[in-house]
C-alpha positions in Angstrom: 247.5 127.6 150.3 245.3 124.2 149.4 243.3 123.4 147.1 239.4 121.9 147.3 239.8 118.3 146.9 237.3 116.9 143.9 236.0 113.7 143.0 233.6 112.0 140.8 231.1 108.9 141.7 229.2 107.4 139.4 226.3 105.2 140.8 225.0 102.6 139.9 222.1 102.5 136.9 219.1 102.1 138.0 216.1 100.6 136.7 214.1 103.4 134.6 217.8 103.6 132.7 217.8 100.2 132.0 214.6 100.5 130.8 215.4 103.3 128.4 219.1 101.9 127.2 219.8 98.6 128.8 223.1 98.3 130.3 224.8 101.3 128.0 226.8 103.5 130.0 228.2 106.9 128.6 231.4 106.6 130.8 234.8 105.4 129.5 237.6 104.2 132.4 241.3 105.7 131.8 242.4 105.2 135.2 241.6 105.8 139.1 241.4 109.9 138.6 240.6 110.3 135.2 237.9 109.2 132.6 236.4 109.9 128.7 232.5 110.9 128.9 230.8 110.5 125.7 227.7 111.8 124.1 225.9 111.2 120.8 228.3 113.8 118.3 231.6 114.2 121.1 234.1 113.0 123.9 235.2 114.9 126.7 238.1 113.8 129.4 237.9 114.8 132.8 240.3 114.3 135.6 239.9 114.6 139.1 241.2 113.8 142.7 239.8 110.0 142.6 237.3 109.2 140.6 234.7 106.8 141.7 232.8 104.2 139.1 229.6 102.7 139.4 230.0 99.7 142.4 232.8 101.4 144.0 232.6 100.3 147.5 231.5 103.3 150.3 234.5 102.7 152.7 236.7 103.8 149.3 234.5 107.4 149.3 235.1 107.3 153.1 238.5 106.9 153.3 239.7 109.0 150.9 237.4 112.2 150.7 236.5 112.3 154.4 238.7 111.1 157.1 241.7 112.9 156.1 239.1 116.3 156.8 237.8 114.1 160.2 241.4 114.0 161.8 242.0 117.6 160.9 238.8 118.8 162.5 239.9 117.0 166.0 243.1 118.9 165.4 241.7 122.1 165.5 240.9 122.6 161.7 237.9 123.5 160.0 236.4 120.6 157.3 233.8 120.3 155.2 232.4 117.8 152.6 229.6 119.0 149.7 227.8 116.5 147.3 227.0 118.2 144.1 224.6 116.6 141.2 221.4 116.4 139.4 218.7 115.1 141.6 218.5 111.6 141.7 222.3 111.2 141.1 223.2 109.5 144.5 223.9 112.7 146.7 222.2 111.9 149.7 222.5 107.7 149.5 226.6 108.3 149.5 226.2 110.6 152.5 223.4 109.0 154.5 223.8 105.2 153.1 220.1 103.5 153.4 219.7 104.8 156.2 222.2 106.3 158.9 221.2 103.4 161.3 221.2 100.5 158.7 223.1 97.5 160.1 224.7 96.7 156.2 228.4 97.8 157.6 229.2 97.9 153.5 226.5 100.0 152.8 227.4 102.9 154.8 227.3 106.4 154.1 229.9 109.0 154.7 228.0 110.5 157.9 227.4 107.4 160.4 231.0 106.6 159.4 232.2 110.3 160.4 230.0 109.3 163.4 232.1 106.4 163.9 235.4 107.6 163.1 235.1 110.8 165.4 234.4 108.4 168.7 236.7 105.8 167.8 239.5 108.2 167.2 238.6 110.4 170.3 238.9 106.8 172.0 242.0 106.2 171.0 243.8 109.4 171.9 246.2 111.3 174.2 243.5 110.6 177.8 245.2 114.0 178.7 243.2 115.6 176.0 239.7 116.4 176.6 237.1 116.6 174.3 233.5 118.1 173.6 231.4 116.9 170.7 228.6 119.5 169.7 225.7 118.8 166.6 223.9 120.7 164.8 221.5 120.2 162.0 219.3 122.2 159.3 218.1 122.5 156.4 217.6 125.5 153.5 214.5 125.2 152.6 212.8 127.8 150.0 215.5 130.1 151.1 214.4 129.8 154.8 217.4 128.0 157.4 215.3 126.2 159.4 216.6 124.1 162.7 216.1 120.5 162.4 215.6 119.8 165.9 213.8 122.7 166.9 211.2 122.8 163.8 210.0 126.2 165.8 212.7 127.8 165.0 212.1 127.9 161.1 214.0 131.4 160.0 217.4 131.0 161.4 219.9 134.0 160.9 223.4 133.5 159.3 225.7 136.3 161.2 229.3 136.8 160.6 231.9 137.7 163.8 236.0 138.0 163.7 236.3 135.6 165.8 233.5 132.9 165.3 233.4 133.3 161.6 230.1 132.6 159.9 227.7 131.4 162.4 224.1 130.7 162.9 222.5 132.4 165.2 220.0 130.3 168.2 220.5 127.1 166.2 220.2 124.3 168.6 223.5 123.0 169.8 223.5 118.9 171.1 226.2 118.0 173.2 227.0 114.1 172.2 228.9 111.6 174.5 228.5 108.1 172.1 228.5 107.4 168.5 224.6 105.6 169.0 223.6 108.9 171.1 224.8 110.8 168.0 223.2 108.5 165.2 219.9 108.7 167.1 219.5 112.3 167.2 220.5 112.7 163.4 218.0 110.4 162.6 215.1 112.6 164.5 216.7 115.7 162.5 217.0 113.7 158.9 212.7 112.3 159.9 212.1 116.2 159.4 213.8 117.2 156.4 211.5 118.5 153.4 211.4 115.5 150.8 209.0 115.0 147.8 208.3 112.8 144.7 209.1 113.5 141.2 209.2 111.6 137.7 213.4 111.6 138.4 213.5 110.5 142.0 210.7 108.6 144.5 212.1 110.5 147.6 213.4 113.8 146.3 215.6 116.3 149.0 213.9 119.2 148.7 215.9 121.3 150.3 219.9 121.7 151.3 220.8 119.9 154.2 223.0 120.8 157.0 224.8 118.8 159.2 227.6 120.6 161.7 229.8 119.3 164.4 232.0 121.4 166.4 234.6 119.2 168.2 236.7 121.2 171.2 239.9 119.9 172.3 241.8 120.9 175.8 244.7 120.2 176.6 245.9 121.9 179.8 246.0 125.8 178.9 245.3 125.0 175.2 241.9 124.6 174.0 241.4 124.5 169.6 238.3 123.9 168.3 237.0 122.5 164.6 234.4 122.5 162.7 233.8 119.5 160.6 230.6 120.4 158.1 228.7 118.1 156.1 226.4 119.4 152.9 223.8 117.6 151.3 222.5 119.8 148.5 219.6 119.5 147.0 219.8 118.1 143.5 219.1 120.5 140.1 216.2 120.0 138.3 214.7 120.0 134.4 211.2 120.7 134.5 210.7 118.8 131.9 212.3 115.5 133.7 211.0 115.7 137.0 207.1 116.9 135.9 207.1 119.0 138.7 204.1 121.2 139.4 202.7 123.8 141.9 204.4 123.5 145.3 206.8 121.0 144.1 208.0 123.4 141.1 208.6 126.5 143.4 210.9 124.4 145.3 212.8 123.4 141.9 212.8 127.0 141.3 214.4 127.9 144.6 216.7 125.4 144.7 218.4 125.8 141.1 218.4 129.3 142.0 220.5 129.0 145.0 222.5 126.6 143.0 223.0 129.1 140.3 224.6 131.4 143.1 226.7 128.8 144.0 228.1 128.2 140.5 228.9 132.5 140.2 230.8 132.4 143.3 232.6 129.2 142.4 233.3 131.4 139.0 233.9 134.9 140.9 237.1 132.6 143.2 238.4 130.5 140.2 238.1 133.7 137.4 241.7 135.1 136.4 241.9 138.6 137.0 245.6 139.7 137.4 245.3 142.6 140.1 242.2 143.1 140.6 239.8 142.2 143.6 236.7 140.6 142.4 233.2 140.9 144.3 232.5 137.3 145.5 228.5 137.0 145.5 228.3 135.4 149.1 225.3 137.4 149.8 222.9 136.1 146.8 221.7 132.9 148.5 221.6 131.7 152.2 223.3 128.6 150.8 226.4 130.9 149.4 226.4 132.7 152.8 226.3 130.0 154.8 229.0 128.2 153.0 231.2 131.0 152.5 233.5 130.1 154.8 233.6 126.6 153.7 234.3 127.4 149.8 237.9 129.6 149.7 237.9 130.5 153.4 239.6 128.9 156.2 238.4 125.2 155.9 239.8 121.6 153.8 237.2 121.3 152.1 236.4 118.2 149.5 233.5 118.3 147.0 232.0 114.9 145.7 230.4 115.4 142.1 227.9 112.2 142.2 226.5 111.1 138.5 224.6 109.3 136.6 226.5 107.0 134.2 223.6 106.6 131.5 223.0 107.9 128.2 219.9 110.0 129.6 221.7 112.2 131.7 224.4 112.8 130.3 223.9 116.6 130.0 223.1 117.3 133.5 226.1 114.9 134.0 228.3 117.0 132.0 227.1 120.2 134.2 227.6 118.6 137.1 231.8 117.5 136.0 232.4 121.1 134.5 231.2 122.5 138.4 233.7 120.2 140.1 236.3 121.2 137.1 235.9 124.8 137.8 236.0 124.3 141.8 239.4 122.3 141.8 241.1 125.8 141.1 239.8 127.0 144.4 242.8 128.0 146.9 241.9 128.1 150.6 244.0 129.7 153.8 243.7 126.3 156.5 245.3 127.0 160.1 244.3 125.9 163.6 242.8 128.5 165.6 243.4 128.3 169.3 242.1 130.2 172.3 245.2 132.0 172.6 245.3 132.8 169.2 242.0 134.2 169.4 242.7 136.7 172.6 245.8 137.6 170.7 243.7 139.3 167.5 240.8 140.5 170.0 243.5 142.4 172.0 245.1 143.8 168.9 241.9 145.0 167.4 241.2 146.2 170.7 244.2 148.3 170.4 243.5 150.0 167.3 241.7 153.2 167.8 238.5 154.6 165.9 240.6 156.9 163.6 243.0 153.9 162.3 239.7 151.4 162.0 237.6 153.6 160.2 240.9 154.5 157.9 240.9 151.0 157.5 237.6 150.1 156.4 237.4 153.5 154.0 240.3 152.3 152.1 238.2 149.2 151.7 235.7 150.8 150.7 236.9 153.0 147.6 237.5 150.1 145.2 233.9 148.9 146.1 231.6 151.5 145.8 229.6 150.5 142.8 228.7 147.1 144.7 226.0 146.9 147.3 227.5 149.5 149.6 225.0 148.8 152.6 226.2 145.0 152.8 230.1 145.9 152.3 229.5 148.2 154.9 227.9 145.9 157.2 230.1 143.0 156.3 233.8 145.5 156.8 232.6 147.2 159.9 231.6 143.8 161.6 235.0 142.5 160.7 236.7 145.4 161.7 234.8 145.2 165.2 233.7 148.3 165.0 229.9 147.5 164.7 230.4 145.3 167.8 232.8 143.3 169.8 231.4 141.0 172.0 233.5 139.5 174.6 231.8 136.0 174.1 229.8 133.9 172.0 227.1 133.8 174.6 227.0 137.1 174.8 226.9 137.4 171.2 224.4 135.1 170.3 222.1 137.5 173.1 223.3 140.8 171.5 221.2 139.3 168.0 218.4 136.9 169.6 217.2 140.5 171.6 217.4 142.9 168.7 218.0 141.6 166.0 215.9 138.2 165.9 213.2 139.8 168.1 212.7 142.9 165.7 212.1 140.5 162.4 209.8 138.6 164.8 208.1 141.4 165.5 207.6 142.9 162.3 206.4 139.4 160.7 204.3 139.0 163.3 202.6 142.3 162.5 202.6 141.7 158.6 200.7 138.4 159.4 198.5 140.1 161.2 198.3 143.3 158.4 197.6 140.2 155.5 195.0 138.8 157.8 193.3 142.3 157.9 193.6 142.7 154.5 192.4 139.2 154.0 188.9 140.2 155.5 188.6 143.5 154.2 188.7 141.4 150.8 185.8 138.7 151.8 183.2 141.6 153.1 184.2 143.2 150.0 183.3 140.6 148.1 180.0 140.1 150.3 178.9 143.5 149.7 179.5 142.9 146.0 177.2 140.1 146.0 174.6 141.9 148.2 174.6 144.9 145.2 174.7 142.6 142.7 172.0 141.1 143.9 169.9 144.2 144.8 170.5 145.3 141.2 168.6 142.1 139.8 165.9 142.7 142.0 165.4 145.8 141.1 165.5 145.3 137.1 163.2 142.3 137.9 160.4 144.5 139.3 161.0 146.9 136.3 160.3 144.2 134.2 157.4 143.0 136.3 155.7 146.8 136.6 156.2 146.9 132.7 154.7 143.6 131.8 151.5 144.3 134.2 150.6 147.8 132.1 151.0 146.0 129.2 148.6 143.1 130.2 146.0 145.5 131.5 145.8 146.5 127.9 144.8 143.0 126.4 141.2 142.4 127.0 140.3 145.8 125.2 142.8 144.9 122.2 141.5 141.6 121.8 137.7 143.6 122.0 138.6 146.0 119.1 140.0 142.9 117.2 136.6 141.0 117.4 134.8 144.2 116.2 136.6 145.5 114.2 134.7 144.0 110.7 131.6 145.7 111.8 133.2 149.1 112.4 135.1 149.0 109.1 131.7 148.1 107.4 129.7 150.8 109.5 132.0 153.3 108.7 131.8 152.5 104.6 128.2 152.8 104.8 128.0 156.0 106.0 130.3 157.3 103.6 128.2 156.0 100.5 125.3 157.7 102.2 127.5 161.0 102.1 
């Protein structure tokens, strides 16, 4: 069993800090993996893997955090690498660099030199070995997986096989020959990610970002194949910091969210509970789902906690340290997976008959049934094969584009079209409102008019009386003396 690897970077301040607090940092140096943070009433020490201080230089990230996982992936085993932090922390410029095409060799982020590394060691192997490069890129954007180089497809479905693992299924799949071929499709993929502009950070990720290669190796009979997995998540977010607002704050909604879920599964793996089986949340996020075989599952897997070293962020700082604390306690199962390894489980869960498999999955299921039965039972009879068992990833990723994929089309086509009724039936609504209303104040309009015309037709002999009025009143009082 391994552990995640952890580290801590700490970029460089920027401008609006020095601003605020001049050069003042909050960070104390003990040594390469461990360090004293303090704030304004207390110290904490935290030690990691390798810790990396402001104007560390990218080849150190590089070397140390990533190309052990690189030469493990073109041996057959899965990778991955995750940057964690507040927004604005340095996430995606340690990944990405400037830019993933920038010329600045020192400069460099951790995916152009992956790029690099996977074509100059492929270069440099066994000839006798053949190898096939495969990319794939998207983002997780307001809990949507959306393909990055196919923008059409923008509600991507995370499945889960025995043999494949956790997949996605119809994402676009690029075979790549050349590190520049490679480069220059991840660039088209990064020119469509979602990005805006908050009070914390001019070009804000706005989603989680993606990036997957899948590097096959044959060697006569023996084919393995490796997953190396890059994550650029979005950053968390104070409202209060960032000033976000309508469209902008439901994406700082979503994206805490699915970082929230990522925090209780990092708790439900690291928690100590002497035997008992604890429910890992996968299912609570696409981002947990998609990663679940990245975070305690068959993969080396190394998580880069990036920081900001000033005095005004030091509490999201501190969140972001006690994440990576927790996640060093994480214990994964790493192996190589070959073809004949895999036609060696298919046959023997071939071999099983229904009686044993559904024994199986009902022992499973008695110490879970309190917890979101209708997912456990989807998730154990998947596993178990029993759901279905296709005989290849082709014919897998056909079983779910024509059912599956086709029947949520379908039914979103017809609630767009069901809103879009509705939407109507509200606007003539809302005419024949109007048309009432407006036939009401007619109406009390010639009310008023018809009352106002009897009236006048009254004045001329009022205004008559008026003017004899005297001579009545005087007429009358004579006749009544006379009496």
């Amino acid at each position: 069993m391994s552990k995640i690897k952890v580290c801590a970077l700490f970029r460089p301040l920027n401008s609006k800090e020095r601003d605020g607090y001049g050069d003042k940092i909050c960070i104390q140096r003990v040594d390469s993996e461990s360090f004293v943070i303090k704030d304004e009433k207390e110290e904490f020490e935290f030690g990691f893997d390798r810790v990396f201080y402001p104007g560390s230089p990218q080849a150190d990230v590089y070397e140390f955090l990533a190309l052990p996982i690189l030469q493990g992936a073109l041996n057959g085993l899965n990778g991955a690498i995750i940057t964690y932090g507040q927004t604005g922390a340095g996430k995606t410029y340690s990944l990405e660099g400037p830019s993933i095409m920038a010329e600045d060799v020192e400069k460099k982020g951790l995916l152009p030199r992956v790029v690099d590394g996977l074509f100059e060691a492929i270069k440099l192997s066994d000839q006798a070995k053949d190898y096939t490069i495969k990319l794939s890129m998207v983002e997780i954007y307001m809990e949507r997986v959306r393909d990055l180089f196919d923008l059409s497809k923008d509600n991507i479905k995370i499945k889960e096989n025995k043999q494949l693992g956790i997949f996605l299924s119809g994402a676009t799949e690029i075979n790549v020959t050349t590190s520049a071929e490679a480069l220059q499709i991840l660039c088209s993929g990064i020119a469509n990610r979602a990005v805006g502009e908050t009070q914390m950070n001019m070009s804000s990720s706005r989603s989680h970002c993606i990036y997957m290669f899948t590097i096959q190796q044959e060697v006569k009979s023996d084919r393995r194949s490796g997953k190396l997995i890059l994550v650029d998540l979005a950053g968390s977010e104070k409202v209060e910091k960032t000033a976000a607002e309508g469209k902008v704050l439901d994406e700082a909604k979503t994206i805490n969210k699915s970082l929230s879920a990522l925090g209780n599964v990092i708790n439900a793996l690291t928690s100590d509970s002497p035997g008992k089986a604890n429910h890992i949340p996968y299912r609570d996020s696409k981002l947990t789902r998609l990663l679940q075989g990245v975070i305690g599952g068959n993969s080396q897997t190394a998580l880069l906690c990036c920081c900001s070293p000033s005095p005004s962020n030091i509490s999201e700082s501190l969140s972001s340290l006690r994440f990576g604390a927790r996640a060093k306690h994480i214990k994964a199962s790493v192996h190589v997976t070959s073809s004949e390894d895999a036609d060696t489980k298919k046959q023997g869960a071939r071999s099983l008959n229904k009686d044993e498999q559904c024994e199986r999955v009902l022992a499973k299921l008695r110490g879970h049934l309190t917890v979101e039965v209708v997912d456990l039972l989807e998730e154990l009879f998947t596993l178990e094969g029993i759901l279905f068992y296709p005989n290849s990833a082709g014919e897998l990723e056909s079983t779910y584009e024509d059912i599956t994929s086709k029947t949520i089309s379908s039914l979103q086509n017809a609630l767009v079209e069901q809103s879009a009724k509705i939407e109507e039936l509200r606007k003539q609504n809302m005419i024949l409102e109007a048309h009432l209303s407006s036939t009401r104040n007619c109406r009390n309009i010639n009310i008023e008019a018809q009352s106002g015309s009897s009236f006048l037709s009254w004045i001329p002999y009022i205004t008559l009386f008026k003017y004899w009025q005297p001579w009545l009143f005087q007429a009358t009082s004579k006749m009544a003396s006379l009496r």
